[in-house]
N, C-alpha and C positions, 0 to 999 in steps of 0.2 A: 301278349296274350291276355287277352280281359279273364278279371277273378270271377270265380264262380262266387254266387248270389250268399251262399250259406257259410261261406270260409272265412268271410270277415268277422259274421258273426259268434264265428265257434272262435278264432282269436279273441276277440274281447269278452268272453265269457270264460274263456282260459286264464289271461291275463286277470278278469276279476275274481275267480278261483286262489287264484296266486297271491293275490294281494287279501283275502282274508285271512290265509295264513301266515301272513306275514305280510304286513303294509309297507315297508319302505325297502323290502330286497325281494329279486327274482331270483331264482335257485338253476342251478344247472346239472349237468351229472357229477358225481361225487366221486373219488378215485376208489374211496374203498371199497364200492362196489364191485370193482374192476375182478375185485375174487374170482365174483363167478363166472365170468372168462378164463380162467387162468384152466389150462386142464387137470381133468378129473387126477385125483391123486387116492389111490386103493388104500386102505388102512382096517385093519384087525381089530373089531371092535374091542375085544378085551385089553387093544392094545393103547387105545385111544388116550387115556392119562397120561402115558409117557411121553407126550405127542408136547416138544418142548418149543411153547411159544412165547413170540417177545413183539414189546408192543411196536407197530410200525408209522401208524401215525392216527390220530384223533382230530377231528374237526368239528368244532361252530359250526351250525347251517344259519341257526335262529339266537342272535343276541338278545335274553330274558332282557325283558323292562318291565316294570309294572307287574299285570297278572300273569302276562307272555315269560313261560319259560323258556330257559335255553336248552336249546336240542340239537344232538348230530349226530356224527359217526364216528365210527373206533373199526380199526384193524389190525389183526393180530398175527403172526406166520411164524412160521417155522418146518426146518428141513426134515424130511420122512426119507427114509429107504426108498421109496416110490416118487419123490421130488418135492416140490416146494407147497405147502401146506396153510390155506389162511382161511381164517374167519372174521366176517364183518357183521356190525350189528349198531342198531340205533340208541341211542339214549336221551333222558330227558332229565333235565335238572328238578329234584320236589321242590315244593315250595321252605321246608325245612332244610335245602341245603343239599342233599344229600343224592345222589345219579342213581338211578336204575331202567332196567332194559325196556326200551319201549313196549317190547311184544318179546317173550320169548322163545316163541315160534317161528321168529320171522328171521332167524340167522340166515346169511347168506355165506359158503363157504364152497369150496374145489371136494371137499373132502368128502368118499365116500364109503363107507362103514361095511363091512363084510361079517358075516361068522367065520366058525371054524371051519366050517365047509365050500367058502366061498359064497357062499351068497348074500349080493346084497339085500342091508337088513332094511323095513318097513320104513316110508316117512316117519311117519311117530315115534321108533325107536332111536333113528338118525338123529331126530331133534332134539330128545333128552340125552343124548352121546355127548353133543354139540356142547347141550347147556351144562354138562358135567366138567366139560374142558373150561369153559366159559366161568365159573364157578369158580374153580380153580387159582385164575388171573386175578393179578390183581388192576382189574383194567378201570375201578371206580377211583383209587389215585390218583392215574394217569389221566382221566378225563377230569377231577378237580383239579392238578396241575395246571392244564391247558385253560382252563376256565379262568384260575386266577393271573395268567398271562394275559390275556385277552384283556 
């Protein structure tokens, strides 16, 4: 089957996408991701702090050189009443050393916040839930851990 005219093009404009962010690696999908596949797990917002997570694994995407910091992913789980519980999120190394959240709006996680009345609560309130768990952790260890592995 002959390629259509416009697909080679959008491949080499992909590939040179990919390579400004990063010139010597292609990226593929990331496991921590995987979260938000896992199904939806109900959780009581008030109850969300007790919500006992441990770290499950950390990834490199981007090995820093030079000005290029290093950046990846971190996932975190744990068991609820309602099943298995995780949140994933990016990070980026400063240039002083030091990790923090790339975006922290951009958590990805199974977990979904309710009131006391059952309803679930607003995006924007879910995400400072998230980031109140997230806060919590101590998940900037565990990505300089992995870091000084590497």
């Amino acid at each position: 089957m002959p390629r259509q005219p416009g697909l080679r093009k959008l491949e080499v404009k992909a590939k040179h996408l990919l390579r400004l962010i990063h010139p010597k690696r292609l990226y593929s999908m990331t496991p921590a991701w995987i979260v938000y596949a896992w199904p939806r797990v109900l959780c009581q917002a008030q109850r969300a702090q007790r919500l006992q997570l441990t770290h499950q694994s950390t990834r490199v995407l981007v090995a820093g050189y030079g000005a290029q910091p290093s950046m990846g992913q971190t996932l975190w789980c744990g068991h609820s009443d309602e099943g298995e519980a995780g949140v994933a999120w990016d990070w980026v190394q400063l240039p002083i050393g030091m990790v923090a959240m790339v975006d922290p709006m951009a958590l990805v996680s199974n977990l979904q916040f309710v009131n006391r009345e059952g309803q679930v609560l607003a995006p924007m309130e879910s995400v400072r839930r998230l980031n109140e768990i997230v806060h919590g952790l101590p998940w900037q260890s565990e990505v300089q851990r992995v870091l000084q592995a590497a």
